[in-house]
C-alpha positions in Angstrom: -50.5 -93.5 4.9 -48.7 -94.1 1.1 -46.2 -91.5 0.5 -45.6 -93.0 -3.3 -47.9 -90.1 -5.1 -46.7 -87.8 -7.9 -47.3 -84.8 -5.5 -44.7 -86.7 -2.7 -41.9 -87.2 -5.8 -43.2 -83.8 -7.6 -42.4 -82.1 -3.9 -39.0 -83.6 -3.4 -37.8 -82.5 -6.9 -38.5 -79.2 -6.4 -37.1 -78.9 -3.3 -34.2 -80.3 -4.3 -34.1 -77.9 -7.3 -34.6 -75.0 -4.5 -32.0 -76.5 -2.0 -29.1 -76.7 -5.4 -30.2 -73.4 -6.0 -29.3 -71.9 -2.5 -26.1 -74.1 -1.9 -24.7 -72.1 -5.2 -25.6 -68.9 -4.0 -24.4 -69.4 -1.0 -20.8 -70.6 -2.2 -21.2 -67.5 -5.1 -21.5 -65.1 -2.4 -19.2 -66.5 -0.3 -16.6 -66.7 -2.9 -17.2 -62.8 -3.6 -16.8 -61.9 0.4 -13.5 -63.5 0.5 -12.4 -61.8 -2.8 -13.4 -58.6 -1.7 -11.6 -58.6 2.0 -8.3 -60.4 0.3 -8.4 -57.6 -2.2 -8.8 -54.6 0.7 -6.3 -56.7 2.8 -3.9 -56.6 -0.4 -4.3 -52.7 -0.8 -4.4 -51.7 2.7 -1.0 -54.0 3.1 0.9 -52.2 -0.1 -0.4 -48.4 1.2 0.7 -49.4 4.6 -2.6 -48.1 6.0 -5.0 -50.1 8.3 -7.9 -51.9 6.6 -10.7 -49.7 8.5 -13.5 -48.2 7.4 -12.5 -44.7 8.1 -8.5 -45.3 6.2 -10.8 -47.0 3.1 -13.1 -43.7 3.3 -10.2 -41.5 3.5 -8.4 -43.0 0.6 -11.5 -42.9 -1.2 -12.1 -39.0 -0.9 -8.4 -38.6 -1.5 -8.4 -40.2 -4.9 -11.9 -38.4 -5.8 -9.9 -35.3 -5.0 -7.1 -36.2 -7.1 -9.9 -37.5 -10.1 -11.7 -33.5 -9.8 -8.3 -31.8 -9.6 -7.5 -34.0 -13.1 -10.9 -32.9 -14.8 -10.4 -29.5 -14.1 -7.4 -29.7 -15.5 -8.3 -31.1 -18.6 -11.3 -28.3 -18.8 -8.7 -25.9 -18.9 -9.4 -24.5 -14.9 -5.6 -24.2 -13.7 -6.5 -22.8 -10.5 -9.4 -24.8 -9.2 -7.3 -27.8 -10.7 -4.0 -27.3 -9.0 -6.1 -26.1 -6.1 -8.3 -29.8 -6.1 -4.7 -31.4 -6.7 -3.3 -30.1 -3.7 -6.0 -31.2 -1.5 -5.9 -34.6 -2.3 -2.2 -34.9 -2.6 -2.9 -33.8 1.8 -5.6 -36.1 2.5 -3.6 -39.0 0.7 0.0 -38.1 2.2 -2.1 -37.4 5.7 -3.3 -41.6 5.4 -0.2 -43.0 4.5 2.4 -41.3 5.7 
């Protein structure tokens, strides 16, 4: 059997395209994951909070607390403002300290 055909070299070409293809998403992707935990390592680290799931959660509602107690705030709702403030400023104080 002769494997010299244009559909044998045609075949190889674009599997080599597809293989290139994968190799650089692969490396991409892989490049991102190791950004991403350095970055949550680097953050968790300056906090002095553990890098779990449930401390990353916690800091996230914290700061969305702090982000709501700012809007009202700027819409000119002093109570519900200093009110969002406060609970934030104990979720956040609650994770670090």
């Amino acid at each position: 059997m002769q494997d010299d055909g244009i559909s044998n070299w045609l075949g190889e070409r674009v599997g080599e395209a597809i293989r290139f293809i994968i190799d650089l998403l692969a490396l991409l992707f892989g490049n991102i994951s190791h950004t991403v935990e350095r970055f949550v390592t680097g953050l968790t680290e300056a906090l002095g909070i553990s890098s779990s799931i449930f401390s990353l959660l916690f800091l996230l509602i914290g700061l969305w607390l702090l982000y709501q107690g700012i809007r009202a705030l700027l819409g000119r709702r002093i109570v519900g403002g200093l009110i969002w403030l406060f609970v934030g400023l104990i979720v956040l104080s609650w994770l670090v300290g």
